[in-house]
matplotlib code that plots the C-alpha trace (Angstrom):
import matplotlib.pyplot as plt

x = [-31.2, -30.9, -27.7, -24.9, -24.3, -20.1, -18.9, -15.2, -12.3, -9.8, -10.5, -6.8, -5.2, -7.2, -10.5, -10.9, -12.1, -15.0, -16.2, -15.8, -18.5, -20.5, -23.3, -26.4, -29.6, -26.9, -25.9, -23.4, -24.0, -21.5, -23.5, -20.4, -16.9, -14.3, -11.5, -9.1, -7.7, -10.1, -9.5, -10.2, -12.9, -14.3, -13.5, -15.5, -18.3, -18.1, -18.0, -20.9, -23.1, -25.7, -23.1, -22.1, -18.8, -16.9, -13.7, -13.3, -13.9, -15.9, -18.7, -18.8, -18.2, -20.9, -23.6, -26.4, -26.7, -23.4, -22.9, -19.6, -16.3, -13.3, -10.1, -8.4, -6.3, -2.3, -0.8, 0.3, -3.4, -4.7, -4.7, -6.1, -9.2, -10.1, -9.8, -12.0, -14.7, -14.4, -15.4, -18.3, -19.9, -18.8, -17.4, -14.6, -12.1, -8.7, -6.4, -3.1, -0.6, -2.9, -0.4, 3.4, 4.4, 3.9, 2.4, -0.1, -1.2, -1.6, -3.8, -6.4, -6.0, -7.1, -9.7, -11.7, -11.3, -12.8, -15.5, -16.6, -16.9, -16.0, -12.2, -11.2, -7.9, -7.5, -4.4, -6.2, -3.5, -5.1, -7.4, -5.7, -5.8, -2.3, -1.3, -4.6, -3.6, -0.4, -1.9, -4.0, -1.3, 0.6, -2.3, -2.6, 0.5, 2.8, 5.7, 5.7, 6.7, 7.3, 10.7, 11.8, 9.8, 11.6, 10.2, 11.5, 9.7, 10.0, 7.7, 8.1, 6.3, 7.8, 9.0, 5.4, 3.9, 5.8, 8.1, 5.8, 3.5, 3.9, 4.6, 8.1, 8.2, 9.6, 7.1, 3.9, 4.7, 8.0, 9.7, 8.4, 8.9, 6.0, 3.3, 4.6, 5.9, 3.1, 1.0, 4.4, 5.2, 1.8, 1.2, 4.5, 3.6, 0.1, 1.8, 3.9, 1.9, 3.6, 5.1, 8.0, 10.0, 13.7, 14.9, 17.6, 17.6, 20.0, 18.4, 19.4, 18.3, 20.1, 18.4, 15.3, 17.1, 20.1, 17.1, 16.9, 13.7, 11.1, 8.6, 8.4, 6.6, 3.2, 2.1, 0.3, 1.3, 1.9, -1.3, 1.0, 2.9, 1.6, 1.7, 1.9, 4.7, 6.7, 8.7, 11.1, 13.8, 13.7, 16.2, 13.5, 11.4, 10.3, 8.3, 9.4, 8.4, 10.2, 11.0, 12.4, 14.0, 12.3, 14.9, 13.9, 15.7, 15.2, 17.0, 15.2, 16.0, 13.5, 13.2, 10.1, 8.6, 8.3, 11.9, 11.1, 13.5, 12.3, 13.7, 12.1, 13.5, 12.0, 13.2, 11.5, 13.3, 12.9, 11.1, 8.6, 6.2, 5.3, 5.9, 7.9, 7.7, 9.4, 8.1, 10.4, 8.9, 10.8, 9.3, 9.0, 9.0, 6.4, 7.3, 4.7, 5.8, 3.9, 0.9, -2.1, -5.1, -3.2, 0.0, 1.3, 2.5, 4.9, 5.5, 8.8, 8.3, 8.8, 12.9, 16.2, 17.6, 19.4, 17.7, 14.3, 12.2, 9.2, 7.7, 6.1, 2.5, 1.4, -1.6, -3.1, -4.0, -7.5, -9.6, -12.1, -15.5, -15.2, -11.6, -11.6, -8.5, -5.6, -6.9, -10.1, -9.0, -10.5, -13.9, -13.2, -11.7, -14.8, -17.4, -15.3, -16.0, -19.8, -20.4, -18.3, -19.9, -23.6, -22.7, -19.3, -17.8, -13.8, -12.9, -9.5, -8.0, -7.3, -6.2, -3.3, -1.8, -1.9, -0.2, 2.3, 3.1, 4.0, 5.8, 7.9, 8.2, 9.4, 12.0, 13.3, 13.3, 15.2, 17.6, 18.6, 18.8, 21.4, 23.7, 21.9, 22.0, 19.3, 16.3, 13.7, 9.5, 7.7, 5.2, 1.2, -0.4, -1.5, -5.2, -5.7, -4.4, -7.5, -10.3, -8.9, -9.1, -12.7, -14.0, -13.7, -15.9, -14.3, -12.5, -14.7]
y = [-34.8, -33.7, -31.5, -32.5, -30.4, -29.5, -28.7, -27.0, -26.9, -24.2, -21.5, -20.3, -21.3, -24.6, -22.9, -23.0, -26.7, -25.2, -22.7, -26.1, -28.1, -25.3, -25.8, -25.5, -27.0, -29.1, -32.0, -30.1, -26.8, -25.1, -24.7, -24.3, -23.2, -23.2, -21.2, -19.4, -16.7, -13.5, -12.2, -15.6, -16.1, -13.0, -14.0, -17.5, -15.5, -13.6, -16.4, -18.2, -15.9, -18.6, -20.6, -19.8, -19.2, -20.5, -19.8, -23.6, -27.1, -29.0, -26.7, -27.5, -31.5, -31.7, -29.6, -31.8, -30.2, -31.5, -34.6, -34.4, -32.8, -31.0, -31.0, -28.0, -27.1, -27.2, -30.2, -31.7, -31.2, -33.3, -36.9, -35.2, -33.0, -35.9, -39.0, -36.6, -36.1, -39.9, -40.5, -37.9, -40.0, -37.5, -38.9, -36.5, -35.0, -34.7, -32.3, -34.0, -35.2, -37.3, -36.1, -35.3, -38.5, -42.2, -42.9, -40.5, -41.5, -45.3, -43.7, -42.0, -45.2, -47.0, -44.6, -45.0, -48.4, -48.5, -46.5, -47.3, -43.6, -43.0, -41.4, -39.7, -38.1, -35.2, -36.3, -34.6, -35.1, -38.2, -36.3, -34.1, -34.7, -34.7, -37.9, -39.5, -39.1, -40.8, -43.6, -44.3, -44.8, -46.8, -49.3, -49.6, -50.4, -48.0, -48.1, -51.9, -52.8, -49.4, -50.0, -46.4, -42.7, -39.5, -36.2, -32.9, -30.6, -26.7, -24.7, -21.4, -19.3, -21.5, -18.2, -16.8, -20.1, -21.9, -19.5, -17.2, -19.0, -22.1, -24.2, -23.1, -25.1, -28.6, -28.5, -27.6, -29.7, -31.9, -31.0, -30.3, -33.7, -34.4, -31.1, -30.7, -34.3, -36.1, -35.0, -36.5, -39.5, -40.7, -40.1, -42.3, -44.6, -45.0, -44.9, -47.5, -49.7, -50.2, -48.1, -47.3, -49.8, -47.3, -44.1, -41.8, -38.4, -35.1, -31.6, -28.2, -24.4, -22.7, -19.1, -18.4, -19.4, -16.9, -14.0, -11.9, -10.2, -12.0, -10.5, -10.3, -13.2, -13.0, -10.5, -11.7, -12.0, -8.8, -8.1, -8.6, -11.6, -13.1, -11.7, -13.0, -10.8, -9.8, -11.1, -11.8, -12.8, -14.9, -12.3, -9.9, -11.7, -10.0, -10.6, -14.1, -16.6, -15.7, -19.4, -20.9, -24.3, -27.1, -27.3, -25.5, -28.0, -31.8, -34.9, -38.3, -41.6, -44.5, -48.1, -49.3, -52.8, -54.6, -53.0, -50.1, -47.1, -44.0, -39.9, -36.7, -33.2, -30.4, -26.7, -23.9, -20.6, -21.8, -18.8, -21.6, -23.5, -27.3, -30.9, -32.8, -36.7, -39.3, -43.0, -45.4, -49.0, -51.9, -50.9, -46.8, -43.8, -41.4, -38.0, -34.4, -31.1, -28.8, -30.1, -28.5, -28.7, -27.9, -29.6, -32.9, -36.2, -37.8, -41.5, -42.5, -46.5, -47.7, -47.3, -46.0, -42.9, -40.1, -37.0, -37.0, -34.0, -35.3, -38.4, -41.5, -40.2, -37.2, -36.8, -33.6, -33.0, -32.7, -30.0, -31.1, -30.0, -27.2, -26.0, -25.0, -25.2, -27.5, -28.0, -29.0, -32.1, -30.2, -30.3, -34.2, -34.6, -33.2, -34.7, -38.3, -37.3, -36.4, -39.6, -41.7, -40.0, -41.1, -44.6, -45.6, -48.1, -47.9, -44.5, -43.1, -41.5, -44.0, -43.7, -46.4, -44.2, -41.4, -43.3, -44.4, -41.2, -39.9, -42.8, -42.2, -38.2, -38.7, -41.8, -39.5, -36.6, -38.4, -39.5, -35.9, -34.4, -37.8, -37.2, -39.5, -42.5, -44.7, -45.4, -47.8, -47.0, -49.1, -51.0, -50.1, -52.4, -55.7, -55.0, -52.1, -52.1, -55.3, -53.1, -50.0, -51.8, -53.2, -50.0, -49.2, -52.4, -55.6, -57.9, -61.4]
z = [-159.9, -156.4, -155.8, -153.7, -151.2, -150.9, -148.1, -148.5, -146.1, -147.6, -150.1, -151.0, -154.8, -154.7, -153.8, -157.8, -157.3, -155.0, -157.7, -160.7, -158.2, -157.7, -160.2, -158.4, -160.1, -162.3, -159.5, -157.2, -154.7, -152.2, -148.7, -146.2, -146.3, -143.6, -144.1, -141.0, -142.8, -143.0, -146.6, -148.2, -146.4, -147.6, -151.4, -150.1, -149.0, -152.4, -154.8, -152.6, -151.5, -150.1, -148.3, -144.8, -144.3, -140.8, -139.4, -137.9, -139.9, -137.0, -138.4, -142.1, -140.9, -138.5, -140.6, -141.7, -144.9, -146.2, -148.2, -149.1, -148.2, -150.2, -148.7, -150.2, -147.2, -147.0, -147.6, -143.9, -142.6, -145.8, -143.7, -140.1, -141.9, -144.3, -141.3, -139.1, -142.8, -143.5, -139.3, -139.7, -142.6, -145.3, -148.9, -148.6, -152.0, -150.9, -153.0, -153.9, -152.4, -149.9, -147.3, -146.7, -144.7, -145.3, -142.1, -142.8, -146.2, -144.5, -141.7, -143.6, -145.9, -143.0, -141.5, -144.9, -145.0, -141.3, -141.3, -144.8, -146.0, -149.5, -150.0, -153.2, -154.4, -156.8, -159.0, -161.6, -164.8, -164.6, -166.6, -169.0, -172.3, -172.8, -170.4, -171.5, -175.4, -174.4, -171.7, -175.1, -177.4, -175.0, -174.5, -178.4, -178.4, -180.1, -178.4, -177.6, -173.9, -172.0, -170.8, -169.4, -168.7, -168.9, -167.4, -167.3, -165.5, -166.1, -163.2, -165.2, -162.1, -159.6, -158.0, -157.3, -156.7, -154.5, -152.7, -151.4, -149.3, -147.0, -150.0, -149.3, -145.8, -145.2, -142.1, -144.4, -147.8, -147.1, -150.2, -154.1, -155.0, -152.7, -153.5, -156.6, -158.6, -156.6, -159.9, -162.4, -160.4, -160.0, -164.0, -164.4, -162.4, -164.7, -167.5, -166.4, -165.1, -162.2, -158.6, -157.9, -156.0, -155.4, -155.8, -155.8, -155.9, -155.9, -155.3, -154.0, -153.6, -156.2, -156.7, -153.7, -150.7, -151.9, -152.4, -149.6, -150.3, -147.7, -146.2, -142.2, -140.2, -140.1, -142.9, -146.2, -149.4, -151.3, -154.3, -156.4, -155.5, -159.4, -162.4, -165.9, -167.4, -163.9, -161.9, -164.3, -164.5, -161.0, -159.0, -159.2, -157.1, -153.8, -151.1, -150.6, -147.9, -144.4, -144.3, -147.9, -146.7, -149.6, -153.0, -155.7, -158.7, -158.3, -160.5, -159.2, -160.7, -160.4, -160.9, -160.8, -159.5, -162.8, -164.2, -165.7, -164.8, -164.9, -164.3, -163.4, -163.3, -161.6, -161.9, -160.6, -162.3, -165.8, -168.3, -169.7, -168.3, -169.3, -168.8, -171.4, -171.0, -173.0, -173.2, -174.7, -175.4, -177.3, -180.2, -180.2, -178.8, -177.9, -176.8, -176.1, -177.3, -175.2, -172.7, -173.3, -175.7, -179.4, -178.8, -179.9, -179.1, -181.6, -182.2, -183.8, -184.4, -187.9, -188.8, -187.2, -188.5, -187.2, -186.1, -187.5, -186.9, -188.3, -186.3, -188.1, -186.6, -184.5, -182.4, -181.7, -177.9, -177.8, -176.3, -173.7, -173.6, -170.7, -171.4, -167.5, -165.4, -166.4, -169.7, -168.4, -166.0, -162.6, -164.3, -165.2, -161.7, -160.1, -162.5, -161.3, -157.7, -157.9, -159.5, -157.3, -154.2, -155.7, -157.1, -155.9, -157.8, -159.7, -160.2, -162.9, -159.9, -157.1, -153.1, -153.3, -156.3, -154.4, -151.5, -153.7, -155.3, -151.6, -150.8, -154.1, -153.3, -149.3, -150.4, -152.9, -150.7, -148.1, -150.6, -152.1, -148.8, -147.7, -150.9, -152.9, -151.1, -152.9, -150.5, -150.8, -151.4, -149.3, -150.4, -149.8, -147.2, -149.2, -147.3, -148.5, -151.8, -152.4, -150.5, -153.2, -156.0, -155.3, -155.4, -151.7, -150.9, -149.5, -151.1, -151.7]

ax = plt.figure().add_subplot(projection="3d")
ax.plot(x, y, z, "-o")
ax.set_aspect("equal")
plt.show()
């Protein structure tokens, strides 16, 4: 099997994807990477020492030795690099969220469908064992209908994550609920079976934005801005983003377009680390404790009772076979891309989803920073949404 060859735009947190599709003589190689900043693109040039390494995209999307595109830039230049991959003929991997606006999302949407060039999103929990496990059960049935979704977020390094770097910027990400919940709206809404049709949403910035520890414009992050065992408790924190302006705690309240309601909470100074998600059908409820390979998902479907530790079945969360990042979903997510850039066809992860998840995020966004005022998600594009679900081929 001839490789692909990847071309990458971006090598900062994400650049992780570029070193999963890097397996030369195995069906993927990395031969160009654009990346502005100097340091990472000496850590590129490092981890790809056959690869040329560019300051500027136009060179990596215009080199004939390129079949395909990663997007792994920040998140308000994901629509503009990917539309200008799609019009160079490149099947092109976008990193979640697809973008931070509406309008955007719909553009690239539409550049894809226009030129005919393959477009792919990386929700990757599409692929982790956890959300499968559960998509599984809920298909067998053992919850009955799903009639609500509960999420609670905790983001237990949300500190040196997301407040230390441009994630921290409305102008750069929107808000969490768009670079962060993109990942748990979109796995509600597949859960679900269905998007969201209105929101409402409260938020604030309760601990970062009163830290004045930031570090003056224009330097980089401190070596030590992560660290498994410091930075705690979140006061400690230093070296901050000079601009901290997103919320760092989120309440959203959905109802979705077939009548399922649905909440998600985000905090970002928690001390652990996980998603906890609650599905409750007419007939049951399912519920993780922990996400990752080991853990469980509980059913409780056969009586009522009061408090009841012990469920009616558990299901252990399997380990994948590479056990690589995010409990081995990036290594699903790429595997998804490599084949859907050689054969096309219906892929788990899916461009309208993705478009839905950032309609969600920016409605919900707009509604915490209103008061709450409930907004409305609009709809995908009904052309679209048909070319999408044909596999990015026209609807007969």
């Amino acid at each position: 099997m001839t490789d692909v060859r990847i071309g990458v735009l971006g090598y900062g947190l994400r650049g992780s994807l570029a070193r999963v599709a890097h397996r030369p003589g195995r069906g993927a190689t990395v031969t160009a990477v654009a990346e502005p900043e100097p340091r990472a693109r000496a850590a590129a040039a490092a981890a790809f020492p056959a690869a040329r390494t560019h300051a500027g995209h136009r060179a990596v999307l215009d080199a004939p030795d390129v079949d395909a595109v990663l997007v792994l830039t920040p998140d308000h230049t994901h629509a503009d690099l990917g539309r200008q991959a799609l019009r160079a003929g490149k099947p092109v991997f976008v990193e979640k969220p697809l973008d931070i606006s509406v309008e955007r999302c719909d553009a690239i949407l539409r550049t894809a469908r226009a030129t005919g060039t393959r477009l792919y999103v990386g929700h990757n929990m599409r692929h982790m064992p956890v959300v499968r496990l559960m998509r599984g059960l809920i298909a067998r049935g053992a919850v009955g209908e799903v009639k609500t979704v509960w999420v609670r977020h905790f983001v237990g390094y949300g500190g040196d994550w997301y407040f230390k770097d441009w994630h921290a910027e409305r102008r750069c990400t929107n808000g969490l609920l768009l670079q962060k919940a993109a990942h748990d709206i979109d796995v509600v809404h597949w859960l679900a079976g269905s998007y969201a049709q209105d929101v409402q949403a409260l938020g604030d910035l309760m601990v970062y934005g009163a830290n004045p520890h930031r570090r003056a414009p224009g330097r980089p992050k401190s070596p030590d801005w992560y660290t498994e065992d410091g930075h705690w408790p979140p006061h400690t924190q230093r070296a901050l983003n000079p601009v901290i302006d997103v919320e760092d705690v989120s309440l959203v309240n959905l109802r979705l377009a077939s009548g399922v309601l649905a909440a998600y909470q985000q905090c970002h100074f928690t001390p652990d680390y996980w998603r906890n998600y609650t599905v409750i059908g007419d007939a049951g409820r399912l519920e993780n404790f922990g996400d990752g390979p080991g853990s469980t998902v509980k059913v409780w479907n056969a009586r009522r009772s009061g408090y009841r530790p012990e469920p009616d079945a558990a299901f252990t969360v399997p380990q994948t076979a590479d056990g690589g990042g995010h409990a081995g979903a990036d290594t699903l997510l790429i595997d998804e891309f490599l084949r859907f850039v050689r054969e096309g066809g219906t892929t788990d992860t899916s461009p309208v989803a993705a478009r839905m998840a950032v309609a969600a995020g920016c409605a919900a966004t707009a509604s915490l920073r209103d008061g709450g005022t409930p907004r409305r998600v609009d709809p995908p594009p009904r052309d679209l949404t048909a070319y999408f679900e044909h596999g990015q081929r026209p609807a007969r």
